[in-house]
C-alpha positions in Angstrom: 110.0 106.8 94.1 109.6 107.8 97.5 108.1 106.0 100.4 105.2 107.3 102.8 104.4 106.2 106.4 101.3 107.4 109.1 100.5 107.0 112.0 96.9 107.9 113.1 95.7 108.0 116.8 92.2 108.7 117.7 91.3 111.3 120.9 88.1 110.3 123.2 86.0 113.5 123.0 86.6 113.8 127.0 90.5 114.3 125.5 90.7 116.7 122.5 91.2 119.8 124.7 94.5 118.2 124.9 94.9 118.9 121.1 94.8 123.1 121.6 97.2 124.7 120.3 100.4 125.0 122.7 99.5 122.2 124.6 102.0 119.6 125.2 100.6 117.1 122.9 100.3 119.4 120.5 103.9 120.3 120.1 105.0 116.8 120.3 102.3 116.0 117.3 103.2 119.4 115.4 106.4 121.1 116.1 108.2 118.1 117.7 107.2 115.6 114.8 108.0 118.7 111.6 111.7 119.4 113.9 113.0 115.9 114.0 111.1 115.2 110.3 112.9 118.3 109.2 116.6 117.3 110.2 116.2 113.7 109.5 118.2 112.6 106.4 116.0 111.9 103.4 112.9 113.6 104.5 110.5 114.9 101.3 107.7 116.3 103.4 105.9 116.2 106.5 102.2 117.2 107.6 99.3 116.5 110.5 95.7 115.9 109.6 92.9 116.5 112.4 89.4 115.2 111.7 86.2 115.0 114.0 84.4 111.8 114.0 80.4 111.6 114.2 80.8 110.5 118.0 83.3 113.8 118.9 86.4 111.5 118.5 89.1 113.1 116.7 91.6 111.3 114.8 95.1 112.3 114.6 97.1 111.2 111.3 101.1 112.3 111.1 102.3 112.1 107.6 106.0 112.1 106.7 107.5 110.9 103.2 111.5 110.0 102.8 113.2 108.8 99.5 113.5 105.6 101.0 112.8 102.7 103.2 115.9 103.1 105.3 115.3 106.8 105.7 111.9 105.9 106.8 112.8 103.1 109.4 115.1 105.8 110.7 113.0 108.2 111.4 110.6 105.0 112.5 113.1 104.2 114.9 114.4 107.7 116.2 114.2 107.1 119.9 112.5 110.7 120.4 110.2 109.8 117.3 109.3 106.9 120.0 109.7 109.2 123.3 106.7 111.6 121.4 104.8 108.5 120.1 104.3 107.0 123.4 103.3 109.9 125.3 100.7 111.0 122.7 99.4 107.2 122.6 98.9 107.6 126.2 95.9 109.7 125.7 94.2 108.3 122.5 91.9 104.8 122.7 93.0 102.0 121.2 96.9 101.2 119.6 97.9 104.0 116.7 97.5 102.6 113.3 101.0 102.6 111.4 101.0 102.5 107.6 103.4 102.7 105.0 102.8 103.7 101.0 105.3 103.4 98.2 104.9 106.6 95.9 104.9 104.9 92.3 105.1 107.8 89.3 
């Protein structure tokens, strides 16, 4: 079994320029987040999802799957995991939607 968690932040249109590539938000929702995924005990696999919504929104989803729950709340809890997570939430609307799956098969 392994264990999933995302978080998804949606960008104002008046926002997603910040989501180029090179820009700082990028590298904290790309490179930052796959680094610290990467050398993180328990990590499986990591990935970033863009879509735009009908209104020019985009949302954001950052995917990362451990072999366990303690693994997870690790990474969850990783105070640069946080650092990144605040800073990026500081330009979306609304508070990030946090989920978590449990990979059964």
């Amino acid at each position: 079994m392994a264990f999933v968690r995302t978080i998804t932040y949606t960008f104002p249109y008046a926002n997603i320029s910040e989501l180029e590539t090179g820009t700082d938000t990028w590298l904290r929702l790309v490179s930052a987040h796959k680094l610290i995924a990467q050398e993180s005990e328990g990590m499986l696999d990591t990935g970033v999802w863009m879509t735009q919504d009908a209104d020019g929104s985009v949302r954001v989803t950052s995917v990362t799957e451990w072999y366990s729950v303690e693994d997870l709340d690790s990474f969850a809890t990783d105070p640069d995991v946080r650092l990144h997570e605040t800073e990026v939430t500081k330009l979306t609307t609304g508070t990030p939607k946090v989920e978590i799956y449990e990979v059964i098969g």
